[in-house]
RODO-2510 file (C-alpha; in nm, 4 decimals, decimal comma):
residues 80
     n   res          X          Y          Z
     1     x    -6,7725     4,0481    -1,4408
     2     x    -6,8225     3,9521    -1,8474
     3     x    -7,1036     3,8563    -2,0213
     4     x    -7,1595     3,5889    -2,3228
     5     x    -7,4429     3,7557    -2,4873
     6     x    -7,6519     3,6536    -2,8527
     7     x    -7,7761     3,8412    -3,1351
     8     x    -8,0364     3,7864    -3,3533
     9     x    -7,9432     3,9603    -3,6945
    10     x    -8,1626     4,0740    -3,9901
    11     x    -8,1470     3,7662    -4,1698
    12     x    -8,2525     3,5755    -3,8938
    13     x    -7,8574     3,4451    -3,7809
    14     x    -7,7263     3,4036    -3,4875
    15     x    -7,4482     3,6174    -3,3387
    16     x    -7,2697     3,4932    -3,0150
    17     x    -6,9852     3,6675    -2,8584
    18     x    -6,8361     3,8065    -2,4838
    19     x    -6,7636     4,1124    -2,3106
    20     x    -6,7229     4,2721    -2,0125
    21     x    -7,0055     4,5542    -2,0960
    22     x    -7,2631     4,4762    -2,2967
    23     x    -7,3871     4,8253    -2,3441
    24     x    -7,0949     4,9546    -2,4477
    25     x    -7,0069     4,6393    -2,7297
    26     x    -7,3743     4,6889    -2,8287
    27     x    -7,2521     5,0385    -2,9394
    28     x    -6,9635     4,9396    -3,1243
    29     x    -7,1306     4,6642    -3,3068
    30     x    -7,3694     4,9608    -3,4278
    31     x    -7,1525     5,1951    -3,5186
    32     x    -7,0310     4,9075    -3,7558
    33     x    -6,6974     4,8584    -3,5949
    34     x    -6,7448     4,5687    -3,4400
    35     x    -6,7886     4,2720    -3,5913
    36     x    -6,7908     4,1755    -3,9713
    37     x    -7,0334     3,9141    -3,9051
    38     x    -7,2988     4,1732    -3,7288
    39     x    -7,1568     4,4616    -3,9613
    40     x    -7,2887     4,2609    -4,2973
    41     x    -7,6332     4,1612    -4,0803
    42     x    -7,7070     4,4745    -3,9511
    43     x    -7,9925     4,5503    -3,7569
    44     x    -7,9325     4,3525    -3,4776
    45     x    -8,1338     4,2970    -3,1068
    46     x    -7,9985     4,1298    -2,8319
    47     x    -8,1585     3,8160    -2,7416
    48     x    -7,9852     3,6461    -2,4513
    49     x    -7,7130     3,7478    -2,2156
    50     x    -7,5637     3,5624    -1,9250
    51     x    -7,3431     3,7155    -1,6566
    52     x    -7,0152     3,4716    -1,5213
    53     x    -6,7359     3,4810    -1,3117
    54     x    -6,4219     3,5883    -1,5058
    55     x    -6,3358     3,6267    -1,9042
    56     x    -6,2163     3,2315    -1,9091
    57     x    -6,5581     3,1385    -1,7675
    58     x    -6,7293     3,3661    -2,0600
    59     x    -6,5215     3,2523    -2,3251
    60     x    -6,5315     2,8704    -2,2290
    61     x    -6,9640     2,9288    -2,2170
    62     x    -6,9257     3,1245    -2,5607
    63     x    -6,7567     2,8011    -2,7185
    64     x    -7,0118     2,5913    -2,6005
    65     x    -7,3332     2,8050    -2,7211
    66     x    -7,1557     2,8234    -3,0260
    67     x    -7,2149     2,4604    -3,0354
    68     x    -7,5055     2,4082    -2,9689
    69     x    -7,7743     2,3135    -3,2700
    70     x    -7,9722     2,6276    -3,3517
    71     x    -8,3081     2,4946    -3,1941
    72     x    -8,0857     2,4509    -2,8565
    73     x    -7,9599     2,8151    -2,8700
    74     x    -8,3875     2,9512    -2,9338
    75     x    -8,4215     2,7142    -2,6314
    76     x    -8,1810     2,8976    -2,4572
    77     x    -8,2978     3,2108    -2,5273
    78     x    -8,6057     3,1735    -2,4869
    79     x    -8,5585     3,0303    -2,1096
    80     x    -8,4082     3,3844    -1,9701
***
């Protein structure tokens, strides 16, 4: 199972990425190795995350919420 998940950053951005435990990339992305995006825009939350099948299915959803106009991806979030 993978995830696509978003973070809100400090500045107010928008950080989208996959994994296949969300816990455990939340941790790296704190302990500032993950990455340099969220590293420079530290604190973080998690916003949104959405479970799929398989890591093609994640990383085909990531490319299109990284698409989407930023009042689509608050719509998003704010839906789950």
């Amino acid at each position: 199972m993978y995830f696509v998940y978003i973070l809100q950053c400090s500045d107010g951005s928008l950080y989208t990425g996959t994994t296949n435990d969300v816990q455990k990339r939340l941790k790296v992305h704190e302990s500032g190795k993950g990455s340099k995006y969220v590293r420079a825009k530290s604190p973080f939350k998690l916003v949104y995350k959405e479970e799929v099948l398989d890591k093609s299915a994640a990383l085909k959803r990531e490319a299109a919420i990284k698409k989407l106009k930023r009042t689509e991806k608050t719509l998003l979030i704010s839906t789950k």
